[in-house]
N, C-alpha and C positions, 0 to 999 in steps of 0.2 A: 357526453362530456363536452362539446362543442357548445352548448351554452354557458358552459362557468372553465374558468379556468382557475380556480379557485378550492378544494375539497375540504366541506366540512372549517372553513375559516383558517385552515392550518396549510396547506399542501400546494402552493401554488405551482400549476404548469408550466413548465419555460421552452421544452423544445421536445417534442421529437424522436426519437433513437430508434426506434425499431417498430415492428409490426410482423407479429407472428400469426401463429391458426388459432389462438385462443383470443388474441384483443392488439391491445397498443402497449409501447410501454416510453413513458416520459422520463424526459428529468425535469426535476422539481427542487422546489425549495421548501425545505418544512420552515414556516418562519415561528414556530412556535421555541424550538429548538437552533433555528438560524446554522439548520447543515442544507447541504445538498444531498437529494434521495434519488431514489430512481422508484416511479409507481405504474404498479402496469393494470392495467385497466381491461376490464372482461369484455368484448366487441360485441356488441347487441346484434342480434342474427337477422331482426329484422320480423314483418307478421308474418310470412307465410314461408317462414321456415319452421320444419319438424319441429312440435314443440317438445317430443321423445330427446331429439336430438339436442334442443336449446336447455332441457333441464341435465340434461347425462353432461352438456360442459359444462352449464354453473356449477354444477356439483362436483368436475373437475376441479375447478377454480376454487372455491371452496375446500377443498381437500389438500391440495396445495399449498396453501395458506395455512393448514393446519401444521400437516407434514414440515413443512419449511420451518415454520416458526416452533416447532420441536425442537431444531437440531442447532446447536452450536459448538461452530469447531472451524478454525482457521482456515479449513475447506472447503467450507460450505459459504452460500452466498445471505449474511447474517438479513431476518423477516424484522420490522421494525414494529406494523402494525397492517389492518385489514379490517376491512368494512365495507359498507354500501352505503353511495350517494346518487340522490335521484336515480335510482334503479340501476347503477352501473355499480357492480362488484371492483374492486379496487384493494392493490396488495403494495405494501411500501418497503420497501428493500434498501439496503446499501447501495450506492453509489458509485462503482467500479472502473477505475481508470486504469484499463488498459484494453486487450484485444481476446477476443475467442480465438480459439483456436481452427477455427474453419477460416478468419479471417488473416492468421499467420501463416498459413500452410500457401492460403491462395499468394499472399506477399512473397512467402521464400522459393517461387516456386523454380524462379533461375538459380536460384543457391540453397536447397532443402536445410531445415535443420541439423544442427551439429547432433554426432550421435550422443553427447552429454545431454545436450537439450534435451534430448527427447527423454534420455533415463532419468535427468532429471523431474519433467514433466512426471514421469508414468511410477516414482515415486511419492511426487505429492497427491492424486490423481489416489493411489493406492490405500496410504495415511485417509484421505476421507473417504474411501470408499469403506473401509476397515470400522470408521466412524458411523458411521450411516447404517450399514450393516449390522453392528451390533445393538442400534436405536429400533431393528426389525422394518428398516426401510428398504425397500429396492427400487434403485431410480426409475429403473425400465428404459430410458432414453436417452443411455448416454451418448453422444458424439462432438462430434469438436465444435460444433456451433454452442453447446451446453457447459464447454469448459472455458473459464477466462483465465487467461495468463497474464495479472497483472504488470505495471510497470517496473514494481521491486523484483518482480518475478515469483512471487505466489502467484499461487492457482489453486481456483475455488470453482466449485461442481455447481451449474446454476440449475434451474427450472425444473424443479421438481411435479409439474403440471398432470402428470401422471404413472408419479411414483407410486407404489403399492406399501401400503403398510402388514408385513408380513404378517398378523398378527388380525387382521381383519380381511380375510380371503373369500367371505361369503360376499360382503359388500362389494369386495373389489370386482369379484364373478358379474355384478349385477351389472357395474359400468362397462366393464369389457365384452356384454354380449351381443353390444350396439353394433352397428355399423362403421362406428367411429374408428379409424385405423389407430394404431396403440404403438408407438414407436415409429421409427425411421428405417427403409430395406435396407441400408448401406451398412444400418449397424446392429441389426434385429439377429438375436441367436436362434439358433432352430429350434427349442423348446417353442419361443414367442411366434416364429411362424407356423409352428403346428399346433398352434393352442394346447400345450401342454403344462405343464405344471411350470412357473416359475419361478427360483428364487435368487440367492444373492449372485450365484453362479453365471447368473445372465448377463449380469453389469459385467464381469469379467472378460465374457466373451465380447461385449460392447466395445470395452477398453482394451483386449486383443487388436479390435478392428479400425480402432484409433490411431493405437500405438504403428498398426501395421500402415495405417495412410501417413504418417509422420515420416517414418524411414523411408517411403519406398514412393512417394509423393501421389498414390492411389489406392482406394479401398481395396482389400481383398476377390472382391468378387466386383469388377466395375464392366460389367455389364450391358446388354444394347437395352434393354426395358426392366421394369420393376419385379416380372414373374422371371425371369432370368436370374435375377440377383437374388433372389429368393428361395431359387431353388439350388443357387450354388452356394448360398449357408449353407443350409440343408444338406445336401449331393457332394461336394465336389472340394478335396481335400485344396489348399490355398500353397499357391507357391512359395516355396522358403524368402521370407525376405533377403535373404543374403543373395538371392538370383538376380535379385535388382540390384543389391546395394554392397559392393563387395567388402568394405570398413565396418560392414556392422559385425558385432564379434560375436563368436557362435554362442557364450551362452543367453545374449538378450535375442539372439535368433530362436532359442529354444524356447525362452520366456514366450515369446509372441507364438510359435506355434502352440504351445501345452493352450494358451487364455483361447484358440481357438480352436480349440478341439469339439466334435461336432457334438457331444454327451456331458451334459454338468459334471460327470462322474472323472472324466478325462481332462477335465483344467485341476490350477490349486485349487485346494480344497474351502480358500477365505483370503481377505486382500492381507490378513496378515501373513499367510505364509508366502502371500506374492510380493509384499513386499521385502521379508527377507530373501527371496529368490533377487531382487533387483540389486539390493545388498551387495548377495555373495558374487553376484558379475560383475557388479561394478568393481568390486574389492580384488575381482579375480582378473579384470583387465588393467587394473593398477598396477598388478603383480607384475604380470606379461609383458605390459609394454616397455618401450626403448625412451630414452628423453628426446630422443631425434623425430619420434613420430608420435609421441601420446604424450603430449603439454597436459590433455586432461589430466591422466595418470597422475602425473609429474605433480599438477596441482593438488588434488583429494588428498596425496597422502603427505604432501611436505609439513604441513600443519600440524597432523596428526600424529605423524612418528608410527603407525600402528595400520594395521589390517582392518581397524574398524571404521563402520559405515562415515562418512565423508560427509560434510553440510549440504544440503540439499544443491545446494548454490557455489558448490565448489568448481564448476566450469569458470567461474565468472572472475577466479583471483585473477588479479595483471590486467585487466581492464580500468582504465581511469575512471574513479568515483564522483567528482563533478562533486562541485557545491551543494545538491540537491542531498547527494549520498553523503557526505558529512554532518548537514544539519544544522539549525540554529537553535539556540536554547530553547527550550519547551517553555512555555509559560510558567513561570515558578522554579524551575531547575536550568540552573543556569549548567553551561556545561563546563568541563575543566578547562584548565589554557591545553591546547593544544602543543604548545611549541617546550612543554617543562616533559622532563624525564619520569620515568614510574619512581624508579629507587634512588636517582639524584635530589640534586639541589633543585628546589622551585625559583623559576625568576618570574617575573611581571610578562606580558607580552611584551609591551615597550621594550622591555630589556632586550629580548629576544629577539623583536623585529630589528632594531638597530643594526645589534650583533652580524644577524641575518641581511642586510641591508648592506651593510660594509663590507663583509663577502662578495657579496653577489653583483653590487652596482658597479656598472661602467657605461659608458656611452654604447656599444655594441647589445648590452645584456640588462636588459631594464630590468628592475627588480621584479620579482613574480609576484602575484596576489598572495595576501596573506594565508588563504586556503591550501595553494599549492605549496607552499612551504609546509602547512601543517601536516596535508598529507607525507611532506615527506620527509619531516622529521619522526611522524606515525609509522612509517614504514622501518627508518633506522632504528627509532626503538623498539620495534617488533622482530627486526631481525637480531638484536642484540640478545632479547629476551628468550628468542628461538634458540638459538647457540646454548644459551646457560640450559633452557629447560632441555635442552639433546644431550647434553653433557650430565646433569642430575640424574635425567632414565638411565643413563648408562650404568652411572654410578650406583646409585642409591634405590633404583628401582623405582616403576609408574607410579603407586602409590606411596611413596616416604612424603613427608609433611613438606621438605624444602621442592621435590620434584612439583608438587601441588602446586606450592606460594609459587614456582614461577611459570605455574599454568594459566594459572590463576593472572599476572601480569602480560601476557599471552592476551587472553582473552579482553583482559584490557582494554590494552592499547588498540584490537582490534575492534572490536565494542566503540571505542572515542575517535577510528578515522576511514567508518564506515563501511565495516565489513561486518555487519551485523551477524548473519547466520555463521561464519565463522567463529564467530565470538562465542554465539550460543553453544556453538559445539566444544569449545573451550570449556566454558561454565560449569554447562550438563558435566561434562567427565570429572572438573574438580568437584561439583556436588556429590557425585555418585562416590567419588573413591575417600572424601574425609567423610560421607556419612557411616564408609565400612570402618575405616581407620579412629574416627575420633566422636563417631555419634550422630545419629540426623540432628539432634538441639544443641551441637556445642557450637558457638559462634561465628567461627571460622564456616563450616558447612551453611548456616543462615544465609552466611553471608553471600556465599557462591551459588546460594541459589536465589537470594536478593537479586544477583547482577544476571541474573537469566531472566526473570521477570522484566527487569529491566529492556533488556535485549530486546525479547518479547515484543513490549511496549513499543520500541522503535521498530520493529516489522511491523506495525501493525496487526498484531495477533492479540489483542487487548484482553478477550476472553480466556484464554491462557496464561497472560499475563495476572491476570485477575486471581487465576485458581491458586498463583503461585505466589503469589503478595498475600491473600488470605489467610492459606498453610502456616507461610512465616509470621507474620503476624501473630495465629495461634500462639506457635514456640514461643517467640519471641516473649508474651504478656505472659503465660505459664512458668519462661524461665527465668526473663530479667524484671518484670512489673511490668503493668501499662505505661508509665511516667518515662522509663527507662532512654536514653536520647537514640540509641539503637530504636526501640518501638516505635518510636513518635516519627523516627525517619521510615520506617518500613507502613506506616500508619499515612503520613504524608503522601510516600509514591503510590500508595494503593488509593486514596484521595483523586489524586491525576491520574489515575487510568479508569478511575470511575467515571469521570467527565468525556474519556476518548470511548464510552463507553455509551456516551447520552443517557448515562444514569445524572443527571444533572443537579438535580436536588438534594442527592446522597451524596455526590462529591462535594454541594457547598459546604453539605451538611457536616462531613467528618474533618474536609479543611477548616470550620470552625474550631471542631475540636481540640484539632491539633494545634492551632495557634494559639488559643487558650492555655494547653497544657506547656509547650514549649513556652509560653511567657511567664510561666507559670517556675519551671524548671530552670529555664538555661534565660530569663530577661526577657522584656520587651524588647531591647532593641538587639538583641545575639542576630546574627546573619540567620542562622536558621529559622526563628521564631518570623524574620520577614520574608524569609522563604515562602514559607506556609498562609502569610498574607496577602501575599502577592498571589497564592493560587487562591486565596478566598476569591478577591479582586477579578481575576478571571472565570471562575465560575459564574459570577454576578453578571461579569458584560456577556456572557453564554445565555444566561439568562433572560437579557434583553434589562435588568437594572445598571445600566449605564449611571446614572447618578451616583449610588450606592461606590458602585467600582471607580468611579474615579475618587470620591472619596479616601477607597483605602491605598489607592494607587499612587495621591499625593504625600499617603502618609508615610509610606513608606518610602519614597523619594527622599522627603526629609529624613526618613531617621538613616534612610542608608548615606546620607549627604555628609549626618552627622560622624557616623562612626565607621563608615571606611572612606568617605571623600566626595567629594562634589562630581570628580570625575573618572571614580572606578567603573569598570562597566556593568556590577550592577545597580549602581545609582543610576545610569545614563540610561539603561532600560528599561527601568520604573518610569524615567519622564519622559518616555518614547510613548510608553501604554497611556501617561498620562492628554499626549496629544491625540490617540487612537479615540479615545471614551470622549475627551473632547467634542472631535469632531463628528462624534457615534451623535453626541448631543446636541448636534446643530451650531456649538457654538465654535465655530470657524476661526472669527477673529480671534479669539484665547490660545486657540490650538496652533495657529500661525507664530503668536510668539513665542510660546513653548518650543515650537520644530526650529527658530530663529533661533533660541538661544543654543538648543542643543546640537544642532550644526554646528555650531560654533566652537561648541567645547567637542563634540566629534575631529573636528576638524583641525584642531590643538594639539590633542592627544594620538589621533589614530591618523590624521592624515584625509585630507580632502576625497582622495579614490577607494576609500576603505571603504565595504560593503554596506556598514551598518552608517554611514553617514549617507552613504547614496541613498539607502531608505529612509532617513530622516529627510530629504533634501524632497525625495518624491512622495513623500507627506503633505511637505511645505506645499508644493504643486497642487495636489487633490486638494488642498485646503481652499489655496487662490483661483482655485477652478468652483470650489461652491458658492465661494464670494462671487463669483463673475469676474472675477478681474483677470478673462483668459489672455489677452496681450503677457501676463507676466505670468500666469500656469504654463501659457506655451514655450516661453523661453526658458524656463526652468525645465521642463521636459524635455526641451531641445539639448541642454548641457548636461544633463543627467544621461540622455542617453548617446551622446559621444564620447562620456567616460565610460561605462558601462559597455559598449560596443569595444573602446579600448582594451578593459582592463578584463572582462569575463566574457567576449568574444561579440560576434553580432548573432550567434544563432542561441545563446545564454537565455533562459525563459526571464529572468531579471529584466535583460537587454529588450525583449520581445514586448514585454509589457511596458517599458518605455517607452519603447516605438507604438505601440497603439496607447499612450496617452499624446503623444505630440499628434498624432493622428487625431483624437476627440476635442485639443485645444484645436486644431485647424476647423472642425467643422462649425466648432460653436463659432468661430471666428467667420464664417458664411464662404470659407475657402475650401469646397468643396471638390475642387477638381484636385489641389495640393493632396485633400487628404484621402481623396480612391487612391493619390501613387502611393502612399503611405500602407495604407488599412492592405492594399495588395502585397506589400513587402513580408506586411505581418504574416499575412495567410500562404505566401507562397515559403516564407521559410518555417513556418510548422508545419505545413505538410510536407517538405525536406523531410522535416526533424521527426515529427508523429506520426505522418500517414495524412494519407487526405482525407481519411473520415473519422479522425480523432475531433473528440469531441473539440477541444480549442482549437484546430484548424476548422472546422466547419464555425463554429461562431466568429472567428474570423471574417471568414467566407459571406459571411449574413450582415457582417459588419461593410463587406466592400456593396452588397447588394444595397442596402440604407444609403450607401454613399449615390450608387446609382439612379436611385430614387428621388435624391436630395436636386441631382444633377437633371432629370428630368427627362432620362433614360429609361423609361419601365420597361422597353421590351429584354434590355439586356437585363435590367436587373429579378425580371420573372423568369428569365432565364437562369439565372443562378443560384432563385430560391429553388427550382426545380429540382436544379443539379443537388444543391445539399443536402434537398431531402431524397433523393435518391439515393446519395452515400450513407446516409442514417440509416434505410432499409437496407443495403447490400448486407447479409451474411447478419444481420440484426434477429434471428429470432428468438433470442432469447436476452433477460436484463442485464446490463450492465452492469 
């Protein structure tokens, strides 16, 4: 692979990340689809290796490829594609931004995980194992270098390199009777050290030996050599983790000894009854605890009002959600105003922020960014909504129609100020209880399982999202027509997650549709029928026809200009994308007066330090940076990011990327010593923020090294290529 960095015309190589016992694994850019991938690549052995040995791991490789690209489910780590170029095996994966868990444990290792963390973890862990297992897979090799725990906080099982497909146990006999070692001793159950019969049972015991290095910050059996460790699976019953860790509550004490019991026959019997075993302790230490000492507790169940199972993600209430966890409009789905009530009156934001604004302004108390208000007007209506819906259970009982509708506003308001998996768990319970009460097809129940889909969609769970826009979809054309404006909406968002889906061609395909039918139905110019154009228009620039999308991206600028205003914000966001596809197409100059005028009215309506002007303003920048005219890219960069530093902090990824564009105008400008102080500010505050071997603190890192280069430094700057790519290797042996 060191002669191309290019696979097959599609996949190019960009950096680095890891290297394990089967090959490399990159990130890449597929630029046929214009995402970022991760490809990991089979390490040629070389001639005069075994060639017994060189075909038992292609065949590995190959099997995994298979296996992997079998399974889809929020847990697993989604297989995009696989093949072979110039003789290197090559497998293309999702993209995964966050950390393994071999590489968390080592981080927390002055402050161990909280014990939520970890049942949260060995819940989701469980959910795909349950998955996996019923596909007739056994990973064989689970351990915390194989699990990632994303930055939302899902967690997906990676490297299936030699999982066993239950179901072909001759085959699998043949590769296991190599020499090839077949798992890891730290987390091998004694069936797999004594070659005996394997199956799902083993991963449990895996995931006993996980969960047990989580709590207690070391394996069960850690050992001075590998026949030690091996033989105390095997031999030698494992000390309660409660000896190390006295908070841990006895029945996830008990969880973790049953998953290690030395005999398949002695754990649960499948990860689903392990999962409700996590369930009932988690539900059983909500009970127990005090509010003075179990905030967890206190959190799982204030939500829920009930004993039942908690959002995966329920440690995490009363943490600040950051502009990242709020969100900006998705392409084509604009989101609601933040600042208007569920059951009130709706105002404008204008209205609102003034209102908001005359409050709150003094000399002493600068008015807050408009997010932090929204969160916490989200918050006031969530607690208001809490009260009625606590009050209706009491009253009327969990499932009466009015206790629903204000579950239902519940999940809401949660859902629109970034509590997503809270939300879900709202949803799911109104789905479940009107599908008992009033029908799985009556509209009300559609509907609440529309907004889980939804939810879905914003975790990142696209393929469940999928399953559950399909379903409805179904009902929906069965019960109300295909034409129906309900259908053509549930038709619509199932469109947009076909695209978060890299089904690319089927999403332009049905957004056609439904743009046709809605203008068909409700006008060409109804707000929704440009909804739906507006996701044509994106699909297209996904596609790489940038002409096409700008196209319908101006058309819809005008007709939203015409029939809600020049300066609503979704007119102003159609000629935002208008200036993106622009400048997608080279043409710079155009795109400048575009980002010139819409500053302008940004900056009328919403106010100069408003988010969505700062990104119109750092458009303007990138634009005057392709012209060459960096004297005036850099001083636009320089203002942009002393507002941004102001108003959303200096460690804000907004702000971060600011400072590394004032950083790229300085270099092109041949002020290269200005811009190593720079490009170092950038990489030392996300490794603060991420870690030092997150992937954008390491490009950082690469980025001060080119500086060093420029400067005519190479000893330091090979110095620091070293360094990076030695952090890509730490704890990397498996894909991102």
């Amino acid at each position: 692979m060191a002669d191309t960095r290019l696979i097959h015309g599609r996949y190019r190589l960009l950096d680095l990340i890891g290297r394990g016992g089967m090959g490399e694994v990159w990130q890449a850019h597929d630029e046929s689809l214009d995402r970022r991938v991760a490809v990991k690549c089979l390490k040629p052995l070389g001639q005069r290796s075994d060639q017994a040995i060189s075909d038992i791991l292609r065949e590995r490789f190959r099997r995994e490829a298979r296996v992997a690209a079998s399974l889809q489910h929020h847990g697993v780590t989604v297989v995009h594609d696989f093949g072979e170029y110039q003789g290197v095996l090559y497998l293309v994966m999702e993209f995964l931004e966050g950390r393994n868990l071999s590489q968390a444990l080592n981080d927390s290792k002055p402050h161990p995980l909280t014990v939520p963390e970890v049942v949260d973890i060995a819940a989701q862990v469980a959910d795909a194992l349950a998955y996996t297992h019923e596909q007739g897979i056994v990973h064989r090799d689970l351990k915390p270098a194989n699990i990632m725990r994303l930055t939302d906080g899902t967690v997906k099982i990676c490297d299936f390199g030699i999982a066993r497909l239950g179901r072909d146990i001759g085959f699998t006999s043949r590769l296991t009777g190599s020499s090839v070692a077949m798992g890891t001793p730290h987390y091998m159950s004694p069936e797999q050290i004594s070659s005996g019969p394997v199956d799902h049972r083993s991963d449990l015991y895996s995931l006993g030996c996980v969960l047990y290095e989580m709590v207690t910050g070391v394996p069960p059996f850690d050992l001075g050599d590998t026949w030690a460790i091996l033989v105390g699976h095997r031999d030698t019953p494992p000390d309660p983790p409660r000896t190390r860790r006295a908070d841990l509550p006895e029945a996830f004490d008990r969880i973790v000894l049953d998953l290690l019991a030395k005999t398949p026959e002695g754990r649960p019997s499948d990860a689903k009854e392990l999962r409700r075993r996590i369930a009932a302790a988690r539900s059983s230490s909500a009970g127990s605890a005090s509010p003075a000492t179990a905030p967890y507790a206190m959190s799982s169940t204030s939500a829920t009002g009930s004993g039942q199972d908690p959002s995966p993600l329920a440690w995490s209430r009363g943490m600040t959600a950051g502009r990242k966890a709020l969100g900006s409009a998705a392409p084509g789905i604009p989101l609601p105003d933040f600042t208007s009530g569920l059951t009130g009156v709706w105002v404008t934001a204008a209205q609102q922020r003034g209102s908001a604004t005359a409050a709150l302004h003094s000399p002493e108390r600068p008015t807050p960014p408009p997010d932090t208000l929204a969160v916490l007007t989200g918050r006031h209506d969530e607690g208001l909504h809490l009260a009625v819906l606590a009050e209706r259970e009491h009253l009327l009982g969990p499932e009466h129609p009015d206790t629903l509708a204000s579950r239902y506003e519940v999940g809401f308001t949660l859902s629109r100020t970034g509590r997503a998996l809270d939300a879900l768990d709202s949803f799911g319970r109104v789905a479940e209880g009107r599908a008992r009460s009033l029908g799985p097809d009556h509209p009300d129940t559609l509907a609440a399982r529309q907004e889980t889909a939804y939810v879905l969609g914003r975790l990142g769970r696209h393929f469940e999202a999928h399953q559950v826009y399909a379903a409805v979809l179904a009902s929906r054309e069965r019960t109300m027509g295909p034409e129906h404006p309900d259908t053509l909406r549930c038709r619509h968002n199932l469109a947009f997650n076909l695209s978060r889906l890299g089904r690319l061609e089927d999403s332009y395909r049905m957004a056609c549709e439904v743009a046709d039918a809605r203008a068909r139905v409700l006008g060409p110019a109804h707000p929704d029928t440009l909804v739906t154009r507006y996701e044509v228009a994106y699909a297209l620039g996904q596609l790489g026809r940038w002409t096409e999308a700008l196209v319908i991206y101006q058309e819809v600028a005008a007709a939203r200009a015409h029939s809600l205003g020049p300066e609503h914000p979704d007119t102003l966001a159609a000629r935002y994308e208008v200036g993106i596809s622009l400048g997608r197409l080279g043409r710079s100059a155009e795109a400048l007066q575009v980002y010139e005028a819409l500053i302008g009215d940004r900056t009328r309506v919403h106010g100069a330090e408003d988010p969505e002007t700062l990104r119109a303003r750092h458009g303007l920048g990138v634009n005057l940076g392709r012209l060459a005219r960096w004297d005036e890219a850099l001083a636009v960069a320089q203002d942009v990011l002393l507002i941004r530093e102001r108003v959303l902090g200096p460690l804000h990824p907004d702000t971060l990327v600011s400072r590394r564009e004032v950083a790229v105008g300085l270099g092109w400008l041949d002020r290269w010593a200005d811009a190593l102080t720079v490009y170092r500010q950038v990489a030392e505050a996300r490794e603060h923020v991420l870690g030092a071997d997150h992937p954008d603190a390491l490009a950082s890192r690469n980025d001060e090294a080119h500086c060093l280069e420029q400067l005519g430094r190479g000893p330091e700057a090979v110095a620091l290529y070293r360094r990076v790519a030695a952090l890509r290797q730490r704890g990397a042996s498996g894909p991102r």
